[in-house]
MDTraj code that builds the backbone (N, CA, C; nanometers):
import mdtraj as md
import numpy as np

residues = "UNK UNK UNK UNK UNK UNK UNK UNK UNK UNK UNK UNK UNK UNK UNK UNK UNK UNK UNK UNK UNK UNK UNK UNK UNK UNK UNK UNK UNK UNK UNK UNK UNK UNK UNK UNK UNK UNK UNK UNK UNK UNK UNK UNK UNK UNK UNK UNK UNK UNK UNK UNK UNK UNK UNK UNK UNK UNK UNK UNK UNK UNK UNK UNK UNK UNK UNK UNK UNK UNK UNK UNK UNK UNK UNK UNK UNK UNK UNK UNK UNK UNK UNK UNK UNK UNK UNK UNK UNK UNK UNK UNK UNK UNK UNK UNK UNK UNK UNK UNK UNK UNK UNK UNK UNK UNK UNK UNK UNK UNK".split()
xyz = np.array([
    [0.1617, 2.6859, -2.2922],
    [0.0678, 2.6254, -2.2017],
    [0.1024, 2.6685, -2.0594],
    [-0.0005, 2.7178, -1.9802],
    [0.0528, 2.7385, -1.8232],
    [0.0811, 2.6791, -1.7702],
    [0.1293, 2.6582, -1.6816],
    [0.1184, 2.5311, -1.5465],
    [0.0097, 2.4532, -1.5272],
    [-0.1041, 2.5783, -1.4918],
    [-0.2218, 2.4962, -1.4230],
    [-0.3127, 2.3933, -1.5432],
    [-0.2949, 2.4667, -1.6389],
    [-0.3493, 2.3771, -1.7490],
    [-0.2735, 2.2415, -1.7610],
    [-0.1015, 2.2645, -1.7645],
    [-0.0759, 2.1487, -1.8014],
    [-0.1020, 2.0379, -1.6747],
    [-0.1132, 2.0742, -1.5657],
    [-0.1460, 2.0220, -1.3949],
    [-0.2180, 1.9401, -1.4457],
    [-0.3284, 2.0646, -1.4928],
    [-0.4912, 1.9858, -1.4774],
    [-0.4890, 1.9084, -1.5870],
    [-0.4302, 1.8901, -1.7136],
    [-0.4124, 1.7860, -1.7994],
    [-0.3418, 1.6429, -1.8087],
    [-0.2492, 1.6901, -1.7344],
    [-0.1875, 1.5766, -1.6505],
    [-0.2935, 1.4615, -1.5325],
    [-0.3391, 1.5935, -1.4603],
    [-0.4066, 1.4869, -1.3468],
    [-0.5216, 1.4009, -1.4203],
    [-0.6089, 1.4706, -1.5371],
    [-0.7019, 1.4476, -1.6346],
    [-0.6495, 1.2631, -1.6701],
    [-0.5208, 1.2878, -1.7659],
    [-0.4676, 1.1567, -1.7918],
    [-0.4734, 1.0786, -1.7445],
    [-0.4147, 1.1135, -1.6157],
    [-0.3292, 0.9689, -1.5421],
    [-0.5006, 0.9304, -1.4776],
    [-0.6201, 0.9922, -1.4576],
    [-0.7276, 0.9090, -1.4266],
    [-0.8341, 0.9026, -1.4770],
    [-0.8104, 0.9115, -1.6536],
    [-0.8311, 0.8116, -1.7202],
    [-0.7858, 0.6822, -1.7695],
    [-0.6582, 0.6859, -1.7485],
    [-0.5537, 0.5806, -1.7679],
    [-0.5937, 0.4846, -1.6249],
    [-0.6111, 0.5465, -1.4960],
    [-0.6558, 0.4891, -1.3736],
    [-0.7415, 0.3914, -1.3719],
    [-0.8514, 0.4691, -1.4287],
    [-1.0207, 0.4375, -1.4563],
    [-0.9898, 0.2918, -1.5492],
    [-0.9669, 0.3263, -1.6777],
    [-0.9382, 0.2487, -1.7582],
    [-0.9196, 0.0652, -1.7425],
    [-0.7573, 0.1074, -1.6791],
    [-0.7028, -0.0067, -1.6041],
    [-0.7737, -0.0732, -1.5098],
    [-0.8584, -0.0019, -1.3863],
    [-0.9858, -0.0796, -1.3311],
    [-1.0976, -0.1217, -1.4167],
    [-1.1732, -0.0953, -1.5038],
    [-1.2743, -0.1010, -1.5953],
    [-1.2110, -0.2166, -1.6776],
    [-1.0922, -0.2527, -1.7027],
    [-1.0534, -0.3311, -1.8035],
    [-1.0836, -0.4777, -1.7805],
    [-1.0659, -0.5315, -1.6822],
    [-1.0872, -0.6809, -1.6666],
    [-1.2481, -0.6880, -1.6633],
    [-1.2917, -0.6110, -1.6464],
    [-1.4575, -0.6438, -1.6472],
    [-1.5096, -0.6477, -1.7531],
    [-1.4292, -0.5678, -1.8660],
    [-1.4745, -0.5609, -2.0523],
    [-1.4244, -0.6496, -2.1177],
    [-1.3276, -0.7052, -2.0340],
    [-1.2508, -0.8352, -2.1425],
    [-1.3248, -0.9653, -2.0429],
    [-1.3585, -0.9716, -1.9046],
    [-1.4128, -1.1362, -1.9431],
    [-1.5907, -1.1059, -1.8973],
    [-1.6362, -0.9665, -1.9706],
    [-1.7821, -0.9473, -1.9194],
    [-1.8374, -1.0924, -1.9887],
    [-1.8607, -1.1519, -2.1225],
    [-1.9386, -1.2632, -2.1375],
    [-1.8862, -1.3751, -2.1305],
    [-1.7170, -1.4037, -2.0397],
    [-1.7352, -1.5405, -2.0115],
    [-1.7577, -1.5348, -1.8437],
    [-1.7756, -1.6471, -1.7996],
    [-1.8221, -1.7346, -1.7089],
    [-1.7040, -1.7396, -1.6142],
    [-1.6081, -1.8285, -1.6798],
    [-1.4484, -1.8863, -1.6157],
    [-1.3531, -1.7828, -1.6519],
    [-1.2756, -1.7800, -1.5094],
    [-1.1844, -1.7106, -1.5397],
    [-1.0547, -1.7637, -1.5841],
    [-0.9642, -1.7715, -1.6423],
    [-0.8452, -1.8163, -1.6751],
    [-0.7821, -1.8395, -1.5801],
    [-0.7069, -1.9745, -1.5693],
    [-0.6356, -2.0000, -1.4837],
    [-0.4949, -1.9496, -1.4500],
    [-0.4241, -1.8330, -1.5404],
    [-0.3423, -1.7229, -1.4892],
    [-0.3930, -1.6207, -1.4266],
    [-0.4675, -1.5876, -1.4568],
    [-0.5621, -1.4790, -1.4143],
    [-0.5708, -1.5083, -1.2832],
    [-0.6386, -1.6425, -1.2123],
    [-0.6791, -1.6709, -1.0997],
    [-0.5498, -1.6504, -1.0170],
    [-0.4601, -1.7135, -1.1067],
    [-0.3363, -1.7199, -0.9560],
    [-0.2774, -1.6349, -0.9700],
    [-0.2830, -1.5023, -1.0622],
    [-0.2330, -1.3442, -0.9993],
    [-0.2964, -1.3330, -0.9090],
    [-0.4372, -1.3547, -0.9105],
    [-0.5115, -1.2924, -0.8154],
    [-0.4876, -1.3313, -0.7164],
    [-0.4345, -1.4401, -0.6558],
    [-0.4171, -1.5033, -0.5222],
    [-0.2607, -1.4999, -0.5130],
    [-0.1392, -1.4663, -0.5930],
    [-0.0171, -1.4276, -0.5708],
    [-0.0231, -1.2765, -0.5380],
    [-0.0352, -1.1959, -0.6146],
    [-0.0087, -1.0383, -0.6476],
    [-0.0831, -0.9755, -0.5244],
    [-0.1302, -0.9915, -0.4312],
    [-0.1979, -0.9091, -0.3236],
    [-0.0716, -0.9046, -0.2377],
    [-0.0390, -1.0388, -0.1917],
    [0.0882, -1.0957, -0.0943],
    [0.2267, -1.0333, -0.1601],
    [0.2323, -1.0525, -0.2815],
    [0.3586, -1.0094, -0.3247],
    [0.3618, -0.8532, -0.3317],
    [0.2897, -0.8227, -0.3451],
    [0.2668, -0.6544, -0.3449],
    [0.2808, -0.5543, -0.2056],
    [0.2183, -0.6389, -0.1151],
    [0.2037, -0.5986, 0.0542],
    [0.3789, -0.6367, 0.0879],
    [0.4207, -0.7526, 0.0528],
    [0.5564, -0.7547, 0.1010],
    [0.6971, -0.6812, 0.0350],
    [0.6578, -0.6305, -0.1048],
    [0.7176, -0.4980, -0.1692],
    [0.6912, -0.3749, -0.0837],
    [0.6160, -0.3577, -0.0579],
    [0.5477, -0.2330, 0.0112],
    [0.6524, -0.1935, 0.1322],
    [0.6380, -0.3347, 0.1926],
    [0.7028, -0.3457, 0.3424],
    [0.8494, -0.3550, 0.3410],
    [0.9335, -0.4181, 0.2034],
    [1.0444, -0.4134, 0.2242],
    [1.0893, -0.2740, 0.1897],
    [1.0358, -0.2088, 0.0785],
    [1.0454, -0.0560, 0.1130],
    [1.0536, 0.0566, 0.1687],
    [0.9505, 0.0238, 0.2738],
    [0.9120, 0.0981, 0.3728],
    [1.0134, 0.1230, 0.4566],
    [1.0909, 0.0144, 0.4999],
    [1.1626, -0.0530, 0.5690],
    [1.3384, -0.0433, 0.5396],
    [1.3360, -0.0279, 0.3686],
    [1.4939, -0.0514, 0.3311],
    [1.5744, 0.0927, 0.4031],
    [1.5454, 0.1802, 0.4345],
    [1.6618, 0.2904, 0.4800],
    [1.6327, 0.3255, 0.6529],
    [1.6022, 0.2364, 0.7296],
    [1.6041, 0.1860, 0.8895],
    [1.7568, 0.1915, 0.9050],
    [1.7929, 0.2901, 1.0045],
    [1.9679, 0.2904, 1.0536],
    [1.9439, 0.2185, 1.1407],
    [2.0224, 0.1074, 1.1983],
    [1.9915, 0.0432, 1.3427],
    [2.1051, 0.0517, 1.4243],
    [2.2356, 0.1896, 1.3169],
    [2.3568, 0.2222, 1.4288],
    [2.3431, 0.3564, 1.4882],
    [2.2364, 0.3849, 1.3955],
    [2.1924, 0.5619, 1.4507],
    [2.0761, 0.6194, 1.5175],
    [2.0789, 0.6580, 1.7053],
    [1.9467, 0.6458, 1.7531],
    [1.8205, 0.6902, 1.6611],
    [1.7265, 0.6840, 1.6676],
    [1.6535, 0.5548, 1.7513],
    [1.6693, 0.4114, 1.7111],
    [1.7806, 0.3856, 1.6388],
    [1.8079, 0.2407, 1.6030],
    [1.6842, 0.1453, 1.5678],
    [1.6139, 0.2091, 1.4488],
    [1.4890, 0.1359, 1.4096],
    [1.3662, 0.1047, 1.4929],
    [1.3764, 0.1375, 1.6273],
    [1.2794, 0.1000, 1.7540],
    [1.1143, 0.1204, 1.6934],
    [1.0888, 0.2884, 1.6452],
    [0.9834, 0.2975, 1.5871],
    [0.9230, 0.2161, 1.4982],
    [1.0170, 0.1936, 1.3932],
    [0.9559, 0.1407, 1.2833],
    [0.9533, -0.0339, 1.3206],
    [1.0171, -0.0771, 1.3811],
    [0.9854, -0.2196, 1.4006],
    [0.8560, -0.2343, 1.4920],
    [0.8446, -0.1555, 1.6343],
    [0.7246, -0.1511, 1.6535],
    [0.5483, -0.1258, 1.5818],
    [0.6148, -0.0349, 1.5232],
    [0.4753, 0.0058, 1.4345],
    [0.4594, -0.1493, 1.3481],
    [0.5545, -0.2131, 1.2695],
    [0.5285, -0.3036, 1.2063],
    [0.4583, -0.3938, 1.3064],
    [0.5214, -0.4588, 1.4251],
    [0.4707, -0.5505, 1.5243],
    [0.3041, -0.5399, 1.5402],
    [0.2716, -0.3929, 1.5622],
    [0.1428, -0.3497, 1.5697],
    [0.0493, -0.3814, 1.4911],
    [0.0696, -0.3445, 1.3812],
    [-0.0186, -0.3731, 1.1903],
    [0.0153, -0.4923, 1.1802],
    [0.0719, -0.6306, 1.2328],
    [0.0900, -0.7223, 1.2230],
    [-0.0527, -0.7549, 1.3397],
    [-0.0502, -0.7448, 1.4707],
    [-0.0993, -0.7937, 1.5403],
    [-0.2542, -0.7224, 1.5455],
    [-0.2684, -0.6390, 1.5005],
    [-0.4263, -0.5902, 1.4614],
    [-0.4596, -0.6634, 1.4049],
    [-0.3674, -0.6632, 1.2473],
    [-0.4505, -0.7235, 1.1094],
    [-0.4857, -0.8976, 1.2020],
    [-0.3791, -0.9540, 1.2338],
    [-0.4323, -1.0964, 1.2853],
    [-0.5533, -1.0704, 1.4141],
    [-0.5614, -0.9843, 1.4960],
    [-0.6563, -0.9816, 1.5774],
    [-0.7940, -0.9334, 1.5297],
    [-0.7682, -0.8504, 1.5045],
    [-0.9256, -0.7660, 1.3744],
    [-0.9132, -0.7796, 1.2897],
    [-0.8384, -0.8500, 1.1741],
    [-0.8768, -0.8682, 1.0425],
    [-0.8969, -0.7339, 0.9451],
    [-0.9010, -0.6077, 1.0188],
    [-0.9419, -0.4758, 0.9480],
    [-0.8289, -0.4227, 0.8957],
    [-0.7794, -0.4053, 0.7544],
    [-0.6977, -0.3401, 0.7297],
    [-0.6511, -0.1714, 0.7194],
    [-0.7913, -0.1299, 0.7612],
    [-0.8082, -0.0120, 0.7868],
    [-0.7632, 0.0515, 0.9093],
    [-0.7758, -0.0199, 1.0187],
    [-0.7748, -0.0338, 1.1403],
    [-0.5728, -0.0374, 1.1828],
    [-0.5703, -0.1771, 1.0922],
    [-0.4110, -0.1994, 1.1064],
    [-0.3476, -0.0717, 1.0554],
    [-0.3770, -0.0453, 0.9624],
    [-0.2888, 0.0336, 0.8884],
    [-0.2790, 0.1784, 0.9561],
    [-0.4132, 0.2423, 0.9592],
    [-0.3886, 0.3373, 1.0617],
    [-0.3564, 0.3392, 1.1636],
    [-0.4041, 0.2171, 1.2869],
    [-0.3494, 0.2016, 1.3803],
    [-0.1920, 0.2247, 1.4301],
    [-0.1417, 0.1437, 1.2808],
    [0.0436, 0.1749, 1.2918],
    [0.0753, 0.2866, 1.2779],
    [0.0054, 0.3640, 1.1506],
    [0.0685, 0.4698, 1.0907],
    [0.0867, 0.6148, 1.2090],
    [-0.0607, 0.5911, 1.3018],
    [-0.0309, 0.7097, 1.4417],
    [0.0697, 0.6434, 1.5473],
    [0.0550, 0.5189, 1.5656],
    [0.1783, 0.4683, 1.6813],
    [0.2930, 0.5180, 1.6064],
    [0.3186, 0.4883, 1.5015],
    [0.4800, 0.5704, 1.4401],
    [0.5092, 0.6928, 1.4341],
    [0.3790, 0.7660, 1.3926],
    [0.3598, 0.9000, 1.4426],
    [0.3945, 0.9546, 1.5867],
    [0.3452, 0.8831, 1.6573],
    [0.4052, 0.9197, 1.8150],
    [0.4785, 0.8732, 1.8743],
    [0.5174, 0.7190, 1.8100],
    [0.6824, 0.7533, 1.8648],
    [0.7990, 0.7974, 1.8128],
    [0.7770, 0.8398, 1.6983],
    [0.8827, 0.9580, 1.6020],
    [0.9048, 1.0811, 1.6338],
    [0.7357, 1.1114, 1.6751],
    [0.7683, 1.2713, 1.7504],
    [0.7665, 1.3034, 1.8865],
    [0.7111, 1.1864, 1.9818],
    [0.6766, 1.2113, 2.0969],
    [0.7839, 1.1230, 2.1860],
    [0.8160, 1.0528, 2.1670],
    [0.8810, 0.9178, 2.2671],
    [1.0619, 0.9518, 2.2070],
    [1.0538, 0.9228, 2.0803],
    [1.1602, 0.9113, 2.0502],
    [1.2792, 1.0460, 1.9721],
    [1.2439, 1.1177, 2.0377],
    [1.2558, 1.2498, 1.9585],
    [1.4522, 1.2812, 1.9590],
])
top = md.Topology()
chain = top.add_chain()
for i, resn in enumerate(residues, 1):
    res = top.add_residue(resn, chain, resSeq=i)
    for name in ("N", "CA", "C"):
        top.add_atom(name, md.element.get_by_symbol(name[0]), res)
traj = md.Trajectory(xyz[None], top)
């Protein structure tokens, strides 16, 4: 098998497996009404718990003995904090941070 075949068989998989996994909760409660009451409180745990995985990640290999001593990355967080509460746009936050870190990684703090 070549590469590109196995590439393109690979990428094939993983979004049907993608697809799938989105499509799935809609085929299992298409004819009821109520949703299960586990169900409900993933849905209202797993967004929060997921965003704060994200962030402790993001976050776990910050030197704060080796310049720039984390400066960037705590700012950028401060930022995507204070968008998302001011605009509500997570689009907005998220990019918003992601170029402020961008420029002070390469421009400010070099």
């Amino acid at each position: 098998m070549t590469d590109t075949l196995s590439t393109l068989l690979i990428v094939g998989v993983a979004s049907i497996c993608t697809a799938a996994v989105r499509f799935l909760p809609f085929v299992i409660f298409r004819g009821n009404k109520e949703i299960p009451p586990k169900v409900q409180y993933l849905g209202e745990i797993l967004p929060s718990a997921i965003i704060a995985t994200l962030v402790v990640y993001c976050l776990k290999d910050i030197s704060f003995v080796r310049p720039p001593n984390g400066i960037p990355e705590i700012l950028s967080v401060a930022l995507v904090a204070f968008l998302q509460y001011k605009r509500g746009s997570v689009l907005l936050s998220i990019g918003g941070g992601t170029l402020f870190y961008i420029f002070l990684a390469n421009v400010v703090f070099i």
